[in-house]
N, C-alpha and C positions, 0 to 999 in steps of 0.2 A: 504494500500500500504506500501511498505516496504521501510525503511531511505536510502534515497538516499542523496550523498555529494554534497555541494554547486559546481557548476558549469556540475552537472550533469543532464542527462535527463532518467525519466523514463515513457516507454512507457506504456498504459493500456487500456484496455474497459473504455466506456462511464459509471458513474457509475447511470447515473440515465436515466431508457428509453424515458422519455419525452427530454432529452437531444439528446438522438440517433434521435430518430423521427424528431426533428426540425432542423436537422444538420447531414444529413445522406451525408454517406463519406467521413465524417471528422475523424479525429483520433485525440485520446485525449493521451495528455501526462501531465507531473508530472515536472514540472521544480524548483531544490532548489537555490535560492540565498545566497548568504551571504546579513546580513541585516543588512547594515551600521549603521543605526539607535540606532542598539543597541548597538554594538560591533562587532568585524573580528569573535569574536569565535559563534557567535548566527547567525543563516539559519535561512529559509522562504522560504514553498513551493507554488511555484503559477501553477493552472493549465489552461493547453493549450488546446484550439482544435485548428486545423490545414489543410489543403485542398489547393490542385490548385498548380500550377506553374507561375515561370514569379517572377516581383521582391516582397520584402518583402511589405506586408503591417497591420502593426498592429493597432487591430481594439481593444479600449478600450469604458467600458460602465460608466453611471453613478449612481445616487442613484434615487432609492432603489434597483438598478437591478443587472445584475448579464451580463455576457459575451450572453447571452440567447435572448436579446434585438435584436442582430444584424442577427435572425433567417429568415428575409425576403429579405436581401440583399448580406447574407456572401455567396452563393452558385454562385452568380452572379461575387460575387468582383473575387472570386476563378477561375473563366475563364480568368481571366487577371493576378491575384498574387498569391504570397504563401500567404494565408491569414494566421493569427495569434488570436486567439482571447484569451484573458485571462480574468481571475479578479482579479481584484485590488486587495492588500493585506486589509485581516477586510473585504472583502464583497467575496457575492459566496459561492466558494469553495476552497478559498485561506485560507491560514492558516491568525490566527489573532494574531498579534506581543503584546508583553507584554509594560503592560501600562509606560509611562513616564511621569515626572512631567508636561513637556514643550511641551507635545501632538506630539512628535518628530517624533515617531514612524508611528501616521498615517501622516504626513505632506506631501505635493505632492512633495519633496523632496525625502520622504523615498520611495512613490508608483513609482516617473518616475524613480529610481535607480533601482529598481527591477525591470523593463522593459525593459531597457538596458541587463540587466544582461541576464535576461531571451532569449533576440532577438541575444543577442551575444555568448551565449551557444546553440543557434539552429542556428547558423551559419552565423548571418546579421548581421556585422559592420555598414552597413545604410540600412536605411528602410523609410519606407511612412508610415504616420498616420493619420489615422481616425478615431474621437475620439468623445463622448459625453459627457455633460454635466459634472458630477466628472473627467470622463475621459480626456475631455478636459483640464482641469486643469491641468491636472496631463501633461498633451501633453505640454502645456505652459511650465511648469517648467522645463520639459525633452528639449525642445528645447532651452529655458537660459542654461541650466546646461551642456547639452549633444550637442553642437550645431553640431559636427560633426561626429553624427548618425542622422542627421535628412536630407532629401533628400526634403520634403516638405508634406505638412500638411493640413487638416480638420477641425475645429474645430465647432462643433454644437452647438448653441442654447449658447453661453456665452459672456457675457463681460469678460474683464480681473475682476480678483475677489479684485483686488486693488481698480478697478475704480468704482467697483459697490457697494462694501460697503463706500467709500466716498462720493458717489454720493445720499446713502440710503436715502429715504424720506416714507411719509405716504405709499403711492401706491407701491412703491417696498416692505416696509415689510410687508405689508397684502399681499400681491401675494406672497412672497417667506418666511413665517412663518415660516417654517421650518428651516431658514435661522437663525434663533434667539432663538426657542425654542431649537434646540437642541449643542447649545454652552452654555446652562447653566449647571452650575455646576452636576458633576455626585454626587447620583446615578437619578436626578430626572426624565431628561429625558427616561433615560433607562428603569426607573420602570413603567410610565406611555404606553412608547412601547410594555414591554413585558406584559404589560395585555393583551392588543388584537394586537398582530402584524400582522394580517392579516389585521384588521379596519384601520391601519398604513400605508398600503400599499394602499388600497383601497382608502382611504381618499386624500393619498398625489397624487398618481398618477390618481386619477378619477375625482378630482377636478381642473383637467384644459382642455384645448380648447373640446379635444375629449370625453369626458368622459372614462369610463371604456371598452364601448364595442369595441374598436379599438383594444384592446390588444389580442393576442391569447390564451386560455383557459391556454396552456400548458407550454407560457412560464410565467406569471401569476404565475402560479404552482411553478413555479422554484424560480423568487423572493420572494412568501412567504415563500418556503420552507427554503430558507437559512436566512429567517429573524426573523423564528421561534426560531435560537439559540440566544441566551442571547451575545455571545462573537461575533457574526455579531454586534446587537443591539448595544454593546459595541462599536464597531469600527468604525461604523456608526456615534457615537455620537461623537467619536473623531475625524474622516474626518472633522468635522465641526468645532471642535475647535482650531483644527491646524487652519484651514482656516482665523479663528477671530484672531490670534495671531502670531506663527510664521512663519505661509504664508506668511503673510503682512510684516512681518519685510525681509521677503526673497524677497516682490517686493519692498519695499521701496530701498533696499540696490542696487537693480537692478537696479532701478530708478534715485537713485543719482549716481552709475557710469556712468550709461547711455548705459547701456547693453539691447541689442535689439533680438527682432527675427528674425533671417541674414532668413531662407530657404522661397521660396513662402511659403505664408499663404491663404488657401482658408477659409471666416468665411460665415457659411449657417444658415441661422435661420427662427423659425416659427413667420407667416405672424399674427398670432393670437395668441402668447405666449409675455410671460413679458420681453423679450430683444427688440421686436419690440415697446410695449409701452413706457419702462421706457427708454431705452438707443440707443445713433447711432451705433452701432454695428460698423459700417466700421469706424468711427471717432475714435472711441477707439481702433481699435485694430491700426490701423495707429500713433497712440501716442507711441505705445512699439512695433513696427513691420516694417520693411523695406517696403515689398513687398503684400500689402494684396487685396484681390478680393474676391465680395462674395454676396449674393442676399438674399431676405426671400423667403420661401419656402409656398407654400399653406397649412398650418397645423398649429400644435401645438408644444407643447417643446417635445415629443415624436417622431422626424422627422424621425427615422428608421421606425418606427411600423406605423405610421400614415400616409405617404405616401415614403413608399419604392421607385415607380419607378420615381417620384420629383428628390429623394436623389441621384439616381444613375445616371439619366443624369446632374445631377449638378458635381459630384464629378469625375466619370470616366475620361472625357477628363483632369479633372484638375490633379488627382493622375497619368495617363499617363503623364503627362507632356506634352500634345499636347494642352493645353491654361496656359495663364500666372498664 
């Protein structure tokens, strides 16, 4: 695709057909940001599928996946919203920002400013979010930072990532290893990834409630294929160390003002995943949150793929704004 300027949009084909087939009538575009992180002169393209009418609702994914996750529920949300679906900057098919000492670049800081940017270059000053796991994060942060783009909100399958690494004990870090193994110093984690990055994939997401066979072949396909590059791997491994570091120094600071999450908060999580065992979910998010509601779902931490129509009678009436 050809350089397009920050605050621009460039339309395109789908570039990969397992992406057309699981997202058909969607349209894909090319969205550049400016990428605070680095400097005003350095962009960052993220791309978009897009479908539906009615108001905005951006749909973020988490690790190891890619915007591809959301293949069993985005055709549905799309009867009701202009759905949005992107990936995160460092994962997908989003470009991957160049390294910083203080992991800035990937920080959910730098992900929910490019989401804005991006909803506000397609035309939505506020929008609705439904978001998983990294994404959720990234949702968190966008709603401190951003609080007057947010209409109200989603969040799957998290604790606040403040409350869960202080709370860390045996049981949480054998269930969330990945949590630990890949905040350690580069290149180690990345070298041992890119030996088998598909075993990576396979291992991290097949090793909980569901196993492997819940996932669809094709979109499966999609997260190996972008985890195949070295500079995914890369970004990947910096999601997490932002996380260990200057995330935490972005909720503490949040913390001591005593800055909250003002829009409804719906929090949904699986009935068989690590936020049901290790943490109260609704306790926590009500310690940094106004307004929050929200139930476990019959699944695992994979709630889109694992049971789609759970997710969407929990979420519709809430994203309509017809329950609290």
């Amino acid at each position: 695709m050809g350089q397009i300027q920050p605050g621009q949009v460039q339309p395109g084909q789908i570039d990969h057909p397992a992406l057309r087939q699981l997202f058909p009538g969607f349209v894909e575009q090319r969205v550049r940001v400016a990428d605070r992180a680095a400097g005003p002169a350095q962009t960052i393209s993220i791309p978009v599928l897009r479908a539906g009418h009615g108001p905005a609702l951006l749909l973020l994914h988490g690790h190891p996946q890619t915007r591809a996750l959301w293949h069993r529920v985005a055709a549905r949300l799309a009867q009701q919203f202009t759905v949005i679906l992107t990936d995160l900057r460092g994962y997908g098919d989003a470009d991957k920002p160049a390294l910083q000492a203080n992991h800035a670049q990937q920080s959910f800081r730098a992900m929910a400013g490019d989401q804005v940017e991006v909803m506000r270059t397609l035309g939505f000053e506020r929008f609705r979010i439904l978001a998983h796991d990294r994404g959720a994060r990234t949702a968190h942060r966008l709603a401190l930072d951003h609080p007057q783009c947010v209409e109200r909100m989603t969040l799957l399958d998290i604790a606040p990532t403040l409350a869960m690494y202080e709370a860390t004990d045996r049981e949480f870090a054998t269930r969330y290893w990945h949590w630990f193994f890949l905040i350690q110093p580069a290149p180690w984690p990345e070298r041992l990834i890119q030996a088998d990055p598909q075993a990576y994939v396979a291992a991290t997401m097949g090793s909980r409630h569901a196993g492997l066979s819940v996932f669809d072949p094709q979109a499966m396909a999609q997260y190996q294929r972008c985890l195949s590059d070295p500079a995914t791997i890369q970004a990947l491994c910096e999601d997490y160390r932002a996380a260990a570091t200057i995330d935490l120094e972005h909720d503490r600071i949040d913390r001591e003002a005593g800055r909250r999450v003002t829009c409804p908060l719906q929090i949904l999580w699986g009935k068989h995943g690590t936020i049901e065992a290790c943490f109260d979910a609704l306790a926590e998010w009500r310690r940094v949150a106004d307004s929050v509601s929200g139930h476990a779902l019959p699944c695992g931490h994979y709630i889109a793929e694992e049971a789609p129509d759970a997710l969407l009678e929990a979420v519709l009436p809430f994203l309509q704004g017809s329950s609290p």
